[in-house]
FIPA-60513 format. One record per residue (C-alpha): residue number from 1; residue in one letter; chain; x, y, z. Coordinates in nm, 3 decimals, always signed. Example, Ala and Ser with C-alpha at 12.3 -4.5 7.8 and 13.67 -1.06 7.14 Angstrom:
- k;r;c;xx;yy;zz
- 1;A;A;+1.230;-0.450;+0.780
- 2;S;A;+1.367;-0.106;+0.714
END
This chain:
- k;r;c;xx;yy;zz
- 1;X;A;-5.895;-0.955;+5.718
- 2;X;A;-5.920;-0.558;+5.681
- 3;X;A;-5.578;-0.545;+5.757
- 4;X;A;-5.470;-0.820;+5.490
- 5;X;A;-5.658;-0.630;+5.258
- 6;X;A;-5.461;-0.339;+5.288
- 7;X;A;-5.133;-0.485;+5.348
- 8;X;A;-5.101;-0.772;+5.053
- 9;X;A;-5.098;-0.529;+4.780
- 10;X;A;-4.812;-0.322;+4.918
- 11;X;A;-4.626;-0.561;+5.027
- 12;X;A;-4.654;-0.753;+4.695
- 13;X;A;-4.573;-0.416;+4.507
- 14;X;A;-4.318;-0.362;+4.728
- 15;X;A;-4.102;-0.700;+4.774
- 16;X;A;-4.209;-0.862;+4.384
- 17;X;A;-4.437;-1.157;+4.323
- 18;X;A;-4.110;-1.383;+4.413
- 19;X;A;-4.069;-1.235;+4.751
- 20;X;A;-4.428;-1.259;+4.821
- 21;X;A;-4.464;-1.576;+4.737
- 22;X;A;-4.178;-1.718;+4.901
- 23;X;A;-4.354;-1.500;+5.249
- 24;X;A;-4.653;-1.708;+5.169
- 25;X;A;-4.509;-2.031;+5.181
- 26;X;A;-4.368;-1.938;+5.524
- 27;X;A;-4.660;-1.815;+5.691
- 28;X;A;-4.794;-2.174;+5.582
- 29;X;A;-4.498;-2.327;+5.746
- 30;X;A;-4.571;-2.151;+6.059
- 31;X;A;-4.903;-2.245;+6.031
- 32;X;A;-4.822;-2.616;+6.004
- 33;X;A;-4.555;-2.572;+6.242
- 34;X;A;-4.754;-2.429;+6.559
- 35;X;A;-4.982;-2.696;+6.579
- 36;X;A;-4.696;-2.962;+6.641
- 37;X;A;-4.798;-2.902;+7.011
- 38;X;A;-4.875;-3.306;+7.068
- 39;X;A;-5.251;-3.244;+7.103
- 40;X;A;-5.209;-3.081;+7.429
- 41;X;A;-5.384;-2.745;+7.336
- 42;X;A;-5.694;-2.876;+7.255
- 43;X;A;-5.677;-3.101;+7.533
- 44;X;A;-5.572;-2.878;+7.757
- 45;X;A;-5.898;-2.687;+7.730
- 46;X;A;-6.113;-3.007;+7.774
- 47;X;A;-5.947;-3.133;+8.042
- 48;X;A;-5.955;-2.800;+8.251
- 49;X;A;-6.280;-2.659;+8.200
- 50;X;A;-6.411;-3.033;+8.278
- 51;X;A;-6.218;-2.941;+8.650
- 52;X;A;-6.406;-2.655;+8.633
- 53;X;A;-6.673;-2.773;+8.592
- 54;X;A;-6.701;-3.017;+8.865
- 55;X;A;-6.576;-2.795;+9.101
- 56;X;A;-6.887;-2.598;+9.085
- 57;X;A;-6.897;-2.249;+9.124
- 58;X;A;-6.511;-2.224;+9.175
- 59;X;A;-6.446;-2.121;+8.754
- 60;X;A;-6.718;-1.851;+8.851
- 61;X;A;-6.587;-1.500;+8.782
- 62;X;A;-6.758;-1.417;+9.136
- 63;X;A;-6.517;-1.595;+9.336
- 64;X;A;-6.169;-1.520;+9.450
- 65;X;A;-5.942;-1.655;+9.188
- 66;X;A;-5.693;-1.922;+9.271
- 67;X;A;-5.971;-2.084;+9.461
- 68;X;A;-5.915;-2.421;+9.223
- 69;X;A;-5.579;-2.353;+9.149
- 70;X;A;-5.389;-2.641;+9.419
- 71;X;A;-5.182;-2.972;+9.343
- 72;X;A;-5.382;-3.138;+9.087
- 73;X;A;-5.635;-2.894;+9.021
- 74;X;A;-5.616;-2.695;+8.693
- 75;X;A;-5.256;-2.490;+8.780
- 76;X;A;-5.172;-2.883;+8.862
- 77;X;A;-5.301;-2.974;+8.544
- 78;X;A;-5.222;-2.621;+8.295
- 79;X;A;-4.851;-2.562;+8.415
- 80;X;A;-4.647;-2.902;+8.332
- 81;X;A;-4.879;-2.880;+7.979
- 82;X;A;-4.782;-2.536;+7.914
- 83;X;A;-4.410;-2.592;+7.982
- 84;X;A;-4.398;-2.922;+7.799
- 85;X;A;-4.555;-2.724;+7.480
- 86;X;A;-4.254;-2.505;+7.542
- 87;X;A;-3.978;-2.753;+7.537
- 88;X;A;-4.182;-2.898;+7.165
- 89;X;A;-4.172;-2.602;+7.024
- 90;X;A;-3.760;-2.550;+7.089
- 91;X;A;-3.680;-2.841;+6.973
- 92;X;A;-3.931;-2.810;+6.650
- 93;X;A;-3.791;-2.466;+6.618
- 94;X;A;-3.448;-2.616;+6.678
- 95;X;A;-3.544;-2.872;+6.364
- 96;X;A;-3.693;-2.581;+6.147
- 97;X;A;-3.290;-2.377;+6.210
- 98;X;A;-3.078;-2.702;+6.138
- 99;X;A;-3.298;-2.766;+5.777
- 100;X;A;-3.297;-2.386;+5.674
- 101;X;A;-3.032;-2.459;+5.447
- 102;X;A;-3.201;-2.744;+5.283
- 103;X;A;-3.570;-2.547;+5.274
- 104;X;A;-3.410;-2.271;+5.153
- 105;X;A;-3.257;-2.461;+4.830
- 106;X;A;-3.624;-2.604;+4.771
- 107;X;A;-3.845;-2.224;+4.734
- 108;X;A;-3.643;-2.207;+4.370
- 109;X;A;-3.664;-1.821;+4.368
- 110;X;A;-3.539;-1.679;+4.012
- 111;X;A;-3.456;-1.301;+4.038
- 112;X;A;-3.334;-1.076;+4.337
- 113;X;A;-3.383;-1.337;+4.647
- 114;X;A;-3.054;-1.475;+4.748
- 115;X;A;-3.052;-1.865;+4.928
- 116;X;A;-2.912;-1.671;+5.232
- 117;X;A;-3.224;-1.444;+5.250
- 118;X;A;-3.481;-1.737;+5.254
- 119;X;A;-3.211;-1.921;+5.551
- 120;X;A;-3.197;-1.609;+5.750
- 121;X;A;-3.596;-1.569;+5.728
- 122;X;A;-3.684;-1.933;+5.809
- 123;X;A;-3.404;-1.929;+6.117
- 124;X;A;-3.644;-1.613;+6.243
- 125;X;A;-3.934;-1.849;+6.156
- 126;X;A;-3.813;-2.148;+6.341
- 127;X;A;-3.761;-1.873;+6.653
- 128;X;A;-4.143;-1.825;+6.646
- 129;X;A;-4.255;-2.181;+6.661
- 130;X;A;-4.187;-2.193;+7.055
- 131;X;A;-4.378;-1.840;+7.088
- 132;X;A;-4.649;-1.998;+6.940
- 133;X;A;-4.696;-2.320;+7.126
- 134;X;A;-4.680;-2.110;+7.449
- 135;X;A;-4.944;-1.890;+7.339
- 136;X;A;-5.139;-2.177;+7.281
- 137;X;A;-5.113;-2.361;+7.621
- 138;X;A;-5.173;-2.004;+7.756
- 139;X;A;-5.451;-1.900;+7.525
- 140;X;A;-5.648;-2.250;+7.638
- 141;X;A;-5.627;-2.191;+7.967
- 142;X;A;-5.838;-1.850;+7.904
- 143;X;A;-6.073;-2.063;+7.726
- 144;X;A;-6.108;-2.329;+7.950
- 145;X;A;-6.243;-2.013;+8.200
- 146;X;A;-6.480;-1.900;+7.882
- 147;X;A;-6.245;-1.548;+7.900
- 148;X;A;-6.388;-1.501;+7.507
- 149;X;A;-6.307;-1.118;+7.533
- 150;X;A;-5.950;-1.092;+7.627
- 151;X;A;-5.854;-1.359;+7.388
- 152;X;A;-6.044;-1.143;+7.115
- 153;X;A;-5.864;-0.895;+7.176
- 154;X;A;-5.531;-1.050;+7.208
- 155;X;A;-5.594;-1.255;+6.874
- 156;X;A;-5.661;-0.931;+6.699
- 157;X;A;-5.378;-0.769;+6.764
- 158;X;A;-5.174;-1.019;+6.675
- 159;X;A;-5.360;-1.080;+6.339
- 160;X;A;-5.323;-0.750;+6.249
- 161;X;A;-4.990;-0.747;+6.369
- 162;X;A;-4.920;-1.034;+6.115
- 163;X;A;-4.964;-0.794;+5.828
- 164;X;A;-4.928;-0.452;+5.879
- 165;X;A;-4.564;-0.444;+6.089
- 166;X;A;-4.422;-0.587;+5.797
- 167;X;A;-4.511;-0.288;+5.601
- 168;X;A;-4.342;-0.070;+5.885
- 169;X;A;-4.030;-0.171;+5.795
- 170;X;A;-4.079;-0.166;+5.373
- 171;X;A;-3.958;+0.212;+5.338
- 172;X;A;-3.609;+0.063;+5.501
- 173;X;A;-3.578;-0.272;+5.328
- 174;X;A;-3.726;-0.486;+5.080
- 175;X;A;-3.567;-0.830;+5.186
- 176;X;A;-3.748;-1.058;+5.370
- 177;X;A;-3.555;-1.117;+5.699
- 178;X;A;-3.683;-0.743;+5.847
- 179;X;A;-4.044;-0.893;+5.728
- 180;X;A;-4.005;-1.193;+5.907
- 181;X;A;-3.849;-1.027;+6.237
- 182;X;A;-4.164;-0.797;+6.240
- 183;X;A;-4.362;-1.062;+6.234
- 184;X;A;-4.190;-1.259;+6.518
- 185;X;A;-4.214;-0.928;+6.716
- 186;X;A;-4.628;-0.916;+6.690
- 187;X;A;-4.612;-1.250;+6.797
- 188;X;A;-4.401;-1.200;+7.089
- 189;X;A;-4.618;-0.933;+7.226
- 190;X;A;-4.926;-1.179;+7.186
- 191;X;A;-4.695;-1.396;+7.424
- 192;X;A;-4.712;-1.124;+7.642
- 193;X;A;-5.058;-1.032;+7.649
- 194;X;A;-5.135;-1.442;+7.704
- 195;X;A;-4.919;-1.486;+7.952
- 196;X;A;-5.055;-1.163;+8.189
- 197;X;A;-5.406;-1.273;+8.163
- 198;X;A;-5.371;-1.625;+8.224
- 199;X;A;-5.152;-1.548;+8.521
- 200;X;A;-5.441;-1.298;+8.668
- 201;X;A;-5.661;-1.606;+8.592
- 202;X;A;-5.445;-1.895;+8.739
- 203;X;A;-5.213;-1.745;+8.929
- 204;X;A;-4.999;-2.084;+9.031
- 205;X;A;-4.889;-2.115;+8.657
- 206;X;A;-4.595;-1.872;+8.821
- 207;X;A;-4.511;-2.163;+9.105
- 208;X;A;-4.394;-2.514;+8.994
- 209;X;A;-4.401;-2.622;+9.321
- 210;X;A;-4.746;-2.637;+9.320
- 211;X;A;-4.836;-2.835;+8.987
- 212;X;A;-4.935;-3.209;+9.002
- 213;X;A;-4.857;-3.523;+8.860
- 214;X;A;-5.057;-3.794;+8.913
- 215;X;A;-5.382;-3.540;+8.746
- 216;X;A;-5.179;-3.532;+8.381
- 217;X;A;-5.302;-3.894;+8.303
- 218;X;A;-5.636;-3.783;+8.142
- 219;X;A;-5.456;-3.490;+7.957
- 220;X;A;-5.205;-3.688;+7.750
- 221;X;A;-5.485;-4.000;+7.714
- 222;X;A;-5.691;-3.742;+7.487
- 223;X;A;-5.407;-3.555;+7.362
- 224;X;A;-5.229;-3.904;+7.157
- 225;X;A;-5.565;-3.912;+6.917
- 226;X;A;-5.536;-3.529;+6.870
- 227;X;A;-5.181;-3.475;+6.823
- 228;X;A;-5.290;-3.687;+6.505
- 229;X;A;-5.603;-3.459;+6.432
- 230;X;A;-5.295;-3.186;+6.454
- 231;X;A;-5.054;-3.348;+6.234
- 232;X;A;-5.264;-3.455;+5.942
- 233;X;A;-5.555;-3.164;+5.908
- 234;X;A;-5.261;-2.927;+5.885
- 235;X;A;-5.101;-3.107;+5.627
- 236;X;A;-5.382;-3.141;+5.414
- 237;X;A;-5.464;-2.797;+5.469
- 238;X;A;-5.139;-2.715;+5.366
- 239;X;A;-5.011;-2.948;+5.110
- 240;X;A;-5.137;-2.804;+4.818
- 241;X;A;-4.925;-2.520;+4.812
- 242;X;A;-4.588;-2.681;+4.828
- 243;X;A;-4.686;-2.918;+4.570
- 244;X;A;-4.761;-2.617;+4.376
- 245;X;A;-4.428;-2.507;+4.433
- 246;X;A;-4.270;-2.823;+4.317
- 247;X;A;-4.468;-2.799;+3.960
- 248;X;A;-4.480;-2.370;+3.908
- 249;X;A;-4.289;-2.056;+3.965
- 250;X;A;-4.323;-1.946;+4.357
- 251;X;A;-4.492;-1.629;+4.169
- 252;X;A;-4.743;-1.873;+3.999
- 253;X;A;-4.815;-1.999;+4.381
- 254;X;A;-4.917;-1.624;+4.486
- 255;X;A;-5.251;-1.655;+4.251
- 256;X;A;-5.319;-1.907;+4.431
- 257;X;A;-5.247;-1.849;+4.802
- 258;X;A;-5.370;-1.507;+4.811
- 259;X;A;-5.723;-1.608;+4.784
- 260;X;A;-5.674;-1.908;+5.022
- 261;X;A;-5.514;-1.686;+5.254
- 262;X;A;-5.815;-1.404;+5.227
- 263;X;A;-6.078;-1.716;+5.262
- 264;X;A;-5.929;-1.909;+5.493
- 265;X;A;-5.988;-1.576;+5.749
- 266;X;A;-6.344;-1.669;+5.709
- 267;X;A;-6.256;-1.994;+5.920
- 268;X;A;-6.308;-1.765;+6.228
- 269;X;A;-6.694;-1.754;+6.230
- 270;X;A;-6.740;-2.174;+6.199
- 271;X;A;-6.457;-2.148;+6.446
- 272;X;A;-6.552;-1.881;+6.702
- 273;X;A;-6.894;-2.099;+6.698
- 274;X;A;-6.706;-2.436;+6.770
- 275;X;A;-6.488;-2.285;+7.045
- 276;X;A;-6.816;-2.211;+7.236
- 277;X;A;-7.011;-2.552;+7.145
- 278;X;A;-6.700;-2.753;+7.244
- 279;X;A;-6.686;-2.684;+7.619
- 280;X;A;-7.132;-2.707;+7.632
- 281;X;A;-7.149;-2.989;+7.445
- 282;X;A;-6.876;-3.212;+7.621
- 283;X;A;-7.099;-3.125;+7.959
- 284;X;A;-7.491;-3.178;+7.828
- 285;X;A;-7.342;-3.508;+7.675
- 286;X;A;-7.418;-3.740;+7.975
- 287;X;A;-7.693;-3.512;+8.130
- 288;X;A;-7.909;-3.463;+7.832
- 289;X;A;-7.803;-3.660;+7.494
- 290;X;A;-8.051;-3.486;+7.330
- 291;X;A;-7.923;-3.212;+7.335
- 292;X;A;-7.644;-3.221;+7.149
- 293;X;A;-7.952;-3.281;+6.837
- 294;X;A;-8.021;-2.925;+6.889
- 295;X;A;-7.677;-2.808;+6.886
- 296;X;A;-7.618;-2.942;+6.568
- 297;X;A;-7.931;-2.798;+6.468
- 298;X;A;-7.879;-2.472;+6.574
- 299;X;A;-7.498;-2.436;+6.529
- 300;X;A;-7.526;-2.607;+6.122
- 301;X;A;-7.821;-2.408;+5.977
- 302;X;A;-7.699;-2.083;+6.135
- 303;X;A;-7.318;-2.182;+5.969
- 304;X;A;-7.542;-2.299;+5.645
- 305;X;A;-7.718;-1.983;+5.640
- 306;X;A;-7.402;-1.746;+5.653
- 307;X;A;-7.174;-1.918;+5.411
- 308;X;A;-7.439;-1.956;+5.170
- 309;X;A;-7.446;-1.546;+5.187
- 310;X;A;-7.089;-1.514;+5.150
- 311;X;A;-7.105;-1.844;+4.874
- 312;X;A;-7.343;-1.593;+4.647
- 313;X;A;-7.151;-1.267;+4.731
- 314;X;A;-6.837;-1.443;+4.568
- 315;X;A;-7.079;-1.504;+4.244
- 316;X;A;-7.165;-1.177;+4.220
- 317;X;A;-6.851;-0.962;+4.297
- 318;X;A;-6.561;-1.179;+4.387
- 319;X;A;-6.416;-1.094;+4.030
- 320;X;A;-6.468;-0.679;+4.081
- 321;X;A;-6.355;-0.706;+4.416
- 322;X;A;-6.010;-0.894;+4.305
- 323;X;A;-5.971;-0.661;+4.028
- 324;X;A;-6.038;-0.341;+4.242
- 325;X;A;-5.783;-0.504;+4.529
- 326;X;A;-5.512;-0.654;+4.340
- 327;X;A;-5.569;-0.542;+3.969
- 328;X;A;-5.679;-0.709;+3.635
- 329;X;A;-5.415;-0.932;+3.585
- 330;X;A;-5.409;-1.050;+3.898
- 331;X;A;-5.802;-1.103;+3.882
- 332;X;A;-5.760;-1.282;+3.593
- 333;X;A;-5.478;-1.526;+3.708
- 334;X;A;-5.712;-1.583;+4.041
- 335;X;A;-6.044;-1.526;+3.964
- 336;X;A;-6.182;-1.906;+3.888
- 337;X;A;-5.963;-2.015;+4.185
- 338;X;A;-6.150;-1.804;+4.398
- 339;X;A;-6.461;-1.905;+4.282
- 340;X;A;-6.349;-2.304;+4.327
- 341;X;A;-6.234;-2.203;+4.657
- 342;X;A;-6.499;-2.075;+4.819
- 343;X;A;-6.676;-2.403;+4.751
- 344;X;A;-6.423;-2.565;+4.946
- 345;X;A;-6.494;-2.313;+5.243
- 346;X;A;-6.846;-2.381;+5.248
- 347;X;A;-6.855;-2.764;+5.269
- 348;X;A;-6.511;-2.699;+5.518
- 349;X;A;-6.730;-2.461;+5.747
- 350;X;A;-7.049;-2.686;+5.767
- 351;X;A;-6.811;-2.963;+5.895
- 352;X;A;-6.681;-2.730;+6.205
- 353;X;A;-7.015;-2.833;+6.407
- 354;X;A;-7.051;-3.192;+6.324
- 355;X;A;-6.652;-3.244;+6.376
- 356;X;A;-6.655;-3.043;+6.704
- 357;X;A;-6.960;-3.249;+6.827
- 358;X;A;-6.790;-3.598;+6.783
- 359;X;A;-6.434;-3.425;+6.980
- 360;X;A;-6.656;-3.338;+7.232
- 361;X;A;-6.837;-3.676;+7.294
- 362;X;A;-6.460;-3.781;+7.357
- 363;X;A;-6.421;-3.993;+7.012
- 364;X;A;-6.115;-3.780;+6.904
- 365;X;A;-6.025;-4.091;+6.734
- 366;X;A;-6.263;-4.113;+6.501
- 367;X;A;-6.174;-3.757;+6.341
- 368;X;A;-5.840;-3.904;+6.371
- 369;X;A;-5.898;-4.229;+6.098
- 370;X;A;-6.091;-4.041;+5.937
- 371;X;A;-5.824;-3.783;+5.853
- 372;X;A;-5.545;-4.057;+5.802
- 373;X;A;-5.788;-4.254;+5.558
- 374;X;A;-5.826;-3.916;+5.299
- 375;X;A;-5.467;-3.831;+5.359
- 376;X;A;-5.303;-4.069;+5.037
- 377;X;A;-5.657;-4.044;+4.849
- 378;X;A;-5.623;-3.641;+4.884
- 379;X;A;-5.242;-3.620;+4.795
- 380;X;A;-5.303;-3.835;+4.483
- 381;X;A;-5.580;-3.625;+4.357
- 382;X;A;-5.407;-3.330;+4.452
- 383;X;A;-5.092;-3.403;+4.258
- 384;X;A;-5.313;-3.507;+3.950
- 385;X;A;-5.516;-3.237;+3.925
- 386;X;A;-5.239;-2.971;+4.013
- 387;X;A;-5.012;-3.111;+3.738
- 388;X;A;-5.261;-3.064;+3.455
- 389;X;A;-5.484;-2.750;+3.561
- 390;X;A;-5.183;-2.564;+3.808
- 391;X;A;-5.349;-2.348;+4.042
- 392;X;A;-5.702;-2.424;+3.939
- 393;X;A;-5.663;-2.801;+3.969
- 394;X;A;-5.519;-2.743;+4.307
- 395;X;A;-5.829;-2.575;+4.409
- 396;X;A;-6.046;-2.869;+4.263
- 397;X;A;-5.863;-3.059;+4.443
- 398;X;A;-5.880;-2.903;+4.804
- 399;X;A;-6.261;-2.818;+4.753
- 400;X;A;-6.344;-3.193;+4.675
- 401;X;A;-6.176;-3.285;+4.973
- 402;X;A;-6.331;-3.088;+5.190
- 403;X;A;-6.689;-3.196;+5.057
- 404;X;A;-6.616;-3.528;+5.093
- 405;X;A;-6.459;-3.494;+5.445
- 406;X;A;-6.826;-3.280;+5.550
- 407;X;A;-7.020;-3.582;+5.447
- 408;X;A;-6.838;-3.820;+5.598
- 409;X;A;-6.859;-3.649;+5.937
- 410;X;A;-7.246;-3.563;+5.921
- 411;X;A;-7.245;-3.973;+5.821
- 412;X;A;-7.004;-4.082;+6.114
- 413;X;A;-7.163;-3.821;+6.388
- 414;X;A;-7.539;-4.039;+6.452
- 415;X;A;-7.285;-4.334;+6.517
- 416;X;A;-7.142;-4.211;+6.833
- 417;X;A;-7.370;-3.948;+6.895
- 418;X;A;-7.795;-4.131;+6.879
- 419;X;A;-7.997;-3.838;+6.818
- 420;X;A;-7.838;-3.664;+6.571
- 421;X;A;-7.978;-3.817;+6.272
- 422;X;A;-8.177;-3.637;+6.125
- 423;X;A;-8.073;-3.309;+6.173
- 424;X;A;-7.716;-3.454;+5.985
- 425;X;A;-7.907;-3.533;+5.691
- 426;X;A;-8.107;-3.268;+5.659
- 427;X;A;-7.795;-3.037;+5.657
- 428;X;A;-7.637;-3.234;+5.427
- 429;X;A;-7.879;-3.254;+5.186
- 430;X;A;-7.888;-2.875;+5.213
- 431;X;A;-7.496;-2.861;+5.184
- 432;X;A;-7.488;-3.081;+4.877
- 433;X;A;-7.775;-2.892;+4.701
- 434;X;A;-7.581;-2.581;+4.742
- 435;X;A;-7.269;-2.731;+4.606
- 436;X;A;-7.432;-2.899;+4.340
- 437;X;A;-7.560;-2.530;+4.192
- 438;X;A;-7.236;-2.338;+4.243
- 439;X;A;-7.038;-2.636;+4.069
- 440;X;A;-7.299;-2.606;+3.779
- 441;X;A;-7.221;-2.235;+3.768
- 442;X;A;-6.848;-2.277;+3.758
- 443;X;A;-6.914;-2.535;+3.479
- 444;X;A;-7.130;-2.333;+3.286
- 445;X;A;-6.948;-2.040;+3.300
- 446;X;A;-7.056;-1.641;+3.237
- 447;X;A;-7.412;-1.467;+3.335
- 448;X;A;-7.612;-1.765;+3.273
- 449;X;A;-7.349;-2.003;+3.475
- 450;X;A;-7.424;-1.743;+3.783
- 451;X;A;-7.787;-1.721;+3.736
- 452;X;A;-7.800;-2.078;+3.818
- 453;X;A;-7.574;-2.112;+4.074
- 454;X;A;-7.742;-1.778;+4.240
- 455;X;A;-8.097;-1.969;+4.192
- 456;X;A;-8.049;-2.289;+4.325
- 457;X;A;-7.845;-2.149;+4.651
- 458;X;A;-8.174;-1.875;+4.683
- 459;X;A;-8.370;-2.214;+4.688
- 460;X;A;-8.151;-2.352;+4.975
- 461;X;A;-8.126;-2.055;+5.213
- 462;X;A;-8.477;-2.061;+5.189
- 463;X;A;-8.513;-2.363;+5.359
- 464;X;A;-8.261;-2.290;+5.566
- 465;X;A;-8.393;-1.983;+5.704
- 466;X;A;-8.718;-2.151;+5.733
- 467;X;A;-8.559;-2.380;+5.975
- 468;X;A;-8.398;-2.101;+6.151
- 469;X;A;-8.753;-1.900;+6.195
- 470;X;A;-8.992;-2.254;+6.227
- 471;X;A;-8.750;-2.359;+6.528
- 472;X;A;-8.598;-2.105;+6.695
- 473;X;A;-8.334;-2.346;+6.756
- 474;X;A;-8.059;-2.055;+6.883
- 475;X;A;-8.283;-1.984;+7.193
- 476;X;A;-8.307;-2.357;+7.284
- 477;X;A;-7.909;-2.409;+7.232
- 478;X;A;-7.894;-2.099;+7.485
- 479;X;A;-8.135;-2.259;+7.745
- 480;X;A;-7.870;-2.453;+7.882
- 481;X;A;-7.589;-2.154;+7.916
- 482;X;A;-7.872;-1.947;+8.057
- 483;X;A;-7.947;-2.251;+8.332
- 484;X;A;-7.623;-2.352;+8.374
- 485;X;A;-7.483;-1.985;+8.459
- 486;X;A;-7.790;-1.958;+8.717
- 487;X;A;-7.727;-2.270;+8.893
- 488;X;A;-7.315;-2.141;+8.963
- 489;X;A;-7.476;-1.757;+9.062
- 490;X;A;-7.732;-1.971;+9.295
- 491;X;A;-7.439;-2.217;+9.407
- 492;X;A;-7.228;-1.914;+9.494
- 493;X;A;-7.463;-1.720;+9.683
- 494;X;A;-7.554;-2.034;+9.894
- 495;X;A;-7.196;-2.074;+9.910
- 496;X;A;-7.144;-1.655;+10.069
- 497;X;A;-7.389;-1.755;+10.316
- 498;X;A;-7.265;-2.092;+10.500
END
């Protein structure tokens, strides 16, 4: 985020509104693009830390690695998936090159971009969608092992990567191909990093001859229901701005996609939270149901309690700090959609615990329907409201959705998960509250419109931190990392001495 910060307003002074604009919609192509990986990433990580798992102590960093790593064990299992994620991502690369042309005729740039610019940077593009699927299959492999810190530091550099080596090559050329190519190279060297540590981790990934077969069943039986959580959560994710670019100028799309784009970064808390419940909750599931209760209690308040910080800090200052970053006419342009947005990040983060809960019971499908039944309803209201309002209505759009889509799931998750209740509708409650005074804000409009919004979410975190402080619940969602990690050190040491 630091480094978009720095990098979005010289690269928009530097390659034009048009340019930037047209970059924007790529990145979201790319975005859309590398998760065409046929559920298998996801999966991947299920499937293998479940192996793990049952072998005991043998995922323990203690022991001597390899130790799991035979014909069907999790090389067995990781190297075909890896390799098939490969071949996808050539032959969705391949797709992206042979359309260039035609994608190219559809960004409608007006002044300085050429058709042959946009071609040359979406055949770069398409070159990155393999590097991308690969550094999935790798990067789940490291998180099937719970190897949080190396894959921090790996994601990093590549994030940062994403922004600033574009600006190394600005003082040469303002086109977008060099942009593009700098890109791909950050990328490339996240490859890189992947591919060394899961190696060190796993080190039969480097010897086909000793992957399995028969032990792929279970992978691709849970990876059909999330190659659809893949294909349509992207594409409403990412619909709105190439609808937008069918009914405004590609510069009218930046004043919207900038704030998305700084938002959306927020994603990584909700998501650095389900990464870790995923893998604990898909074990406790059989051994203690009740359990996941407290997950959901713990991991939901904690998420309630942050975004309702960052929901108020928008209120107050997300105006200044858009002004201050990108300048007054570009705060002026944005300003309400970031406001609308960051609605539609709140509800969107409090559904990251009760959607990775219902994943991790193994009812992928049911995130699945759910998906493909808001899909039409979304693109209808999206196209409606975009029409008449532009930008604006876009954002209505997109934050309804994703308030909707967070009740639903809190509604769904008691069905296949008995226990969960009424923790779901106490956080719901709490998450409609919350919208219900920042919508009233927006409505209202001015000081007054913020003084209400700012009281009723006070009201909420309240309650929320009351929960937080009354129950403790983060040191009973530990408990079972804390018992779980001294039952493989106890396992291993009993293991040393036979």
């Amino acid at each position: 985020m630091l480094a978009a910060l720095v990098s979005i307003p010289l690269l928009i002074s530097a390659v034009g509104m048009e340019r930037f604009g047209a970059l924007t919609l790529i990145w979201a192509l790319l975005g859309y693009l590398g998760v065409l990986d046929l559920g298998l990433g996801r999966s991947l990580v299920q499937v293998v830390a479940d192996r793990i798992g049952h072998a005991g102590h043998a995922g323990d960093p203690e022991n001597k690695p390899g130790a799991d790593q035979g014909v069907g064990g999790t090389a067995g299992i990781a190297g075909p998936a890896i390799a098939l994620m490969g071949a996808i991502g050539l032959l969705t690369g391949g797709a992206v090159a042979l359309g260039a042309g035609l994608l190219a005729d559809r960004f409608q740039l007006d002044t300085g971009t050429s058709p042959d610019e946009i071609r040359l940077s979406l055949l770069i593009a398409a070159a990155i969608v393999p590097i991308a699927l690969v550094s999935a299959g790798l990067r789940g492999v490291l998180e099937a092992h719970q190897r949080f810190r190396p894959i921090s530091l790996v994601r990093m550099t590549v994030g940062v990567l994403n922004y600033l080596s574009p600006l190394c090559v600005l003082p040469f050329s303002q086109s977008l191909v060099p942009v593009i190519a700098a890109i791909a190279v950050g990328r490339f060297i996240g490859l890189v990093g992947y591919g060394v540590l899961a190696v060190r981790q796993m080190p039969d990934l480097l010897r086909p001859i000793r992957w399995g077969r028969q032990s792929l069943r279970g992978l691709f039986t849970m990876s059909a229901w999330m190659m659809l959580n893949n294909l349509v959560g992207p594409a409403m994710l990412y619909a709105d701005r190439f609808i937008l670019l069918s009914l405004v100028p590609a510069a009218m799309v930046a004043f919207y996609t900038t704030p998305f784009e700084l938002l959306s970064r927020l994603m990584v808390i909700p998501g650095a939270l389900s990464l870790a419940l995923f893998p604990l909750a898909s074990s406790l599931f059989r051994r203690d149901p009740p359990a996941l209760g407290r997950i959901l209690d713990a991991g939901g308040h904690l998420t309630l309690a942050v975004f309702l910080a960052m929901q108020a800090a928008t209120i107050v200052g997300g105006e200044t700090a858009l002004e201050l970053w990108l300048g007054p006419a570009f705060a002026a342009n944005s300003a309400s959609v970031l406001s609308i947005l960051m609605l539609g990040v709140f509800f969107n983060a409090t559904a990251y615990v009760p959607n990775t809960l219902i994943q991790s019971v193994g009812r992928v499908d049911v995130t699945a329907r759910l998906q493909l039944a808001e899909l039409p309803v979304y693109l209808g209201v999206l196209w409606l409201l975009a029409e008449r309002y532009g930008a604006v209505g876009a954002a209505a759009a997109w934050s309804l959705r994703t308030a909707v889509d967070c009740g639903l799931l809190l509604v769904l998750l008691p069905r296949v998960a008995p226990g969960t209740g009424a923790v779901a509708l106490t956080i719901g409650l709490r998450a409609l509250l919350a919208g219900v005074a920042g919508t009233a804000g927006l409505l209202v409009g001015g000081p007054v419109g913020a003084a209400i919004s700012l009281t009723g979410l006070l009201a909420v975190g309240l309650g929320v931190a009351g929960r937080l402080l009354r129950t403790r619940s983060w040191e009973k969602l530990s408990a079972p990392l804390r018992k779980s990690r001294a039952a493989r050190l106890i396992d291993g040491t009993a293991a040393d001495r036979t």
